[in-house]
C-alpha positions as CSV (number, residue, x, y, z in Angstrom):
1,X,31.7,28.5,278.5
2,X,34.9,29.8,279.6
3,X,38.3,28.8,278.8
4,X,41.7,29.6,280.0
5,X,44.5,31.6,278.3
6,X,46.3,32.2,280.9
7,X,45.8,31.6,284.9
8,X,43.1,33.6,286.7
9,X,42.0,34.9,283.4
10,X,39.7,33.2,281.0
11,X,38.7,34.2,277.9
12,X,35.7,32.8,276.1
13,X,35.6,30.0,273.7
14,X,34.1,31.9,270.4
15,X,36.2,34.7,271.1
16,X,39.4,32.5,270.8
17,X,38.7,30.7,267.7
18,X,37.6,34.3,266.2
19,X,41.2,35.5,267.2
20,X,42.6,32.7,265.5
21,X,40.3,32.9,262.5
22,X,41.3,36.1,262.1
23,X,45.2,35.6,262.5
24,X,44.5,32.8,259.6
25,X,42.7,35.3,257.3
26,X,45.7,38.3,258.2
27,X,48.2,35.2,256.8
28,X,46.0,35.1,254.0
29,X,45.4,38.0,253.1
30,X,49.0,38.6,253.6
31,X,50.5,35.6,251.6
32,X,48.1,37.0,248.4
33,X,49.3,40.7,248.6
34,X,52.7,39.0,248.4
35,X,51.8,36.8,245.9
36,X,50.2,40.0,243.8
37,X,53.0,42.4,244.4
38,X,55.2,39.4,243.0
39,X,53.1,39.4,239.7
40,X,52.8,42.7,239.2
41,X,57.1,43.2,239.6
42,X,57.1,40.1,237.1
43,X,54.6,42.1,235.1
44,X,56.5,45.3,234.9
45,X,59.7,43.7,234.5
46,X,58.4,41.9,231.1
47,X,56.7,44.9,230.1
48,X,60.4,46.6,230.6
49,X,62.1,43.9,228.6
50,X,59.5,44.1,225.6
51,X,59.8,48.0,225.4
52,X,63.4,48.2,225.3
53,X,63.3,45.1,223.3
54,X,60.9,47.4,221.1
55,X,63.4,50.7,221.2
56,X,66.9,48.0,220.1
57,X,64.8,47.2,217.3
58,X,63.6,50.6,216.1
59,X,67.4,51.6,216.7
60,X,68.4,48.8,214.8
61,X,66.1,49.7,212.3
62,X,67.1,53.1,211.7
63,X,70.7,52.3,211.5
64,X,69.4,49.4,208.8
65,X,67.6,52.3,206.6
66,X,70.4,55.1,207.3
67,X,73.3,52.2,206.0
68,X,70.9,51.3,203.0
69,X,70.4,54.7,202.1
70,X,73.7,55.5,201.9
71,X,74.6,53.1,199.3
72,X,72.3,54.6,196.9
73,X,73.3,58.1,197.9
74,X,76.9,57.2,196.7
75,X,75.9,55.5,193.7
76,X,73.8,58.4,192.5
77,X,76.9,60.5,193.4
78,X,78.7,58.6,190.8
79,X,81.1,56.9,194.4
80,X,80.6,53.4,192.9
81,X,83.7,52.4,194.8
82,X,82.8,53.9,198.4
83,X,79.4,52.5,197.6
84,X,80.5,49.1,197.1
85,X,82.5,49.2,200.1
86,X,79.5,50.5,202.1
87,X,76.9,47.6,200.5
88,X,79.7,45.3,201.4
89,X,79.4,46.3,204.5
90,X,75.3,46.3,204.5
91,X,75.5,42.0,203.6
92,X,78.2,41.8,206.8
93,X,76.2,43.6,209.4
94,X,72.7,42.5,208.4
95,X,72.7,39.4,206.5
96,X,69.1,38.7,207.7
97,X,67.7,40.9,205.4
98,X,68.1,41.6,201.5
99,X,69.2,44.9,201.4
100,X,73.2,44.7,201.0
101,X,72.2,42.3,197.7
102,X,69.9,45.0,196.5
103,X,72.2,47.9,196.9
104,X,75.0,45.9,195.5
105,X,73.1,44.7,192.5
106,X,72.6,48.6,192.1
107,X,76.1,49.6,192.4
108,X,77.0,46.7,189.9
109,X,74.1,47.8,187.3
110,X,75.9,51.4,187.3
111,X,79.2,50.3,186.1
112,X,77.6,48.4,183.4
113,X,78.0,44.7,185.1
114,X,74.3,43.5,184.7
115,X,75.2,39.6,185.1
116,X,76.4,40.7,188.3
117,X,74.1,42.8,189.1
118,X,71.3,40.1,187.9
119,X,73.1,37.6,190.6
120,X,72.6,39.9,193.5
121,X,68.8,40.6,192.1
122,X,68.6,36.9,192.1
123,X,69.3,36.7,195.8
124,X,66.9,39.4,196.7
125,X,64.5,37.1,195.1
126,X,65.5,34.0,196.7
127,X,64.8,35.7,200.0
128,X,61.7,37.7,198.9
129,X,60.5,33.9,198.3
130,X,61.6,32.5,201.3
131,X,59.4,35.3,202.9
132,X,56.8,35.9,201.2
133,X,54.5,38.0,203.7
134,X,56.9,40.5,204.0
135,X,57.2,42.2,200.7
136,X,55.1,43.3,197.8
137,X,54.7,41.2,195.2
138,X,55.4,44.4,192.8
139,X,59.0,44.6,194.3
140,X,59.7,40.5,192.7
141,X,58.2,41.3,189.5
142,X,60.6,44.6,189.3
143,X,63.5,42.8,190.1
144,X,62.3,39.9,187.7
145,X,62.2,42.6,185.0
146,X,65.8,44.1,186.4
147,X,67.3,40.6,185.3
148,X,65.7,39.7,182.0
149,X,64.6,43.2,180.7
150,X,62.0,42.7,177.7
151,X,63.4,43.0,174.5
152,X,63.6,46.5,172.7
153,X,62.9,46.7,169.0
């Protein structure tokens, strides 16, 4: 069985429906390689988000520890001032966690003012609670003893 294509030419059946077979599985195969490369620039793209998402973090984790430790470098350098001002300035750029009440109970505990310092331990408490997964139980109990210190005979 012939059929025709074009005049004075004929092409047979099979032969045509395998063209067009083929040009349906090329669209195919096309439309998924598209549909792949389109995942895998998603995919990359998340994975691009999540590591600097990742790298902010560690940054803003290291700047978290460096601002920390700097309050209790002044206090043990006797700066109580500076080292107010810079635990002061721990609570306003990271209220989310409890160090700026830790290091200002500390500063308040070296010039003498333990109800102060008690009420800042307090809060580091409050939160400690509020998160429990997240810290050692033996860091409440040593603020616990930092606000009502046994008695001394």
């Amino acid at each position: 069985m012939a059929a025709h294509d074009e005049p004075g030419r004929s092409v047979p059946l099979r032969r045509r429906q395998e063209t067009k077979k083929g040009r349906h599985l090329e669209k195919d195969q096309a439309a998924e390689r598209a549909e792949l490369t389109s995942v895998a620039a998603k995919r990359a793209a998340a994975e691009q988000a999540q590591s600097k998402a990742t790298r902010e973090a560690f940054e803003a984790s290291q700047a978290l520890d460096a601002a920390s430790n700097a309050v209790v470098d002044l206090v043990h350098a006797g700066q109580l001032d500076e080292a107010e001002r810079a635990a002061r300035e721990l609570l306003e750029r990271y209220p989310e966690v409890p160090d700026g009440h830790e290091r200002l109970g500390m500063v308040y505990e070296a010039r003498g003012d333990h109800p102060r310092a008690a009420d800042c331990y307090r809060k580091v408490i409050e939160f400690i609670r509020a998160h429990p997964g997240n810290f050692d139980p033996q860091y409440q109990q040593f603020l616990l003893s930092k606000i009502d210190p046994p008695a001394t005979n």
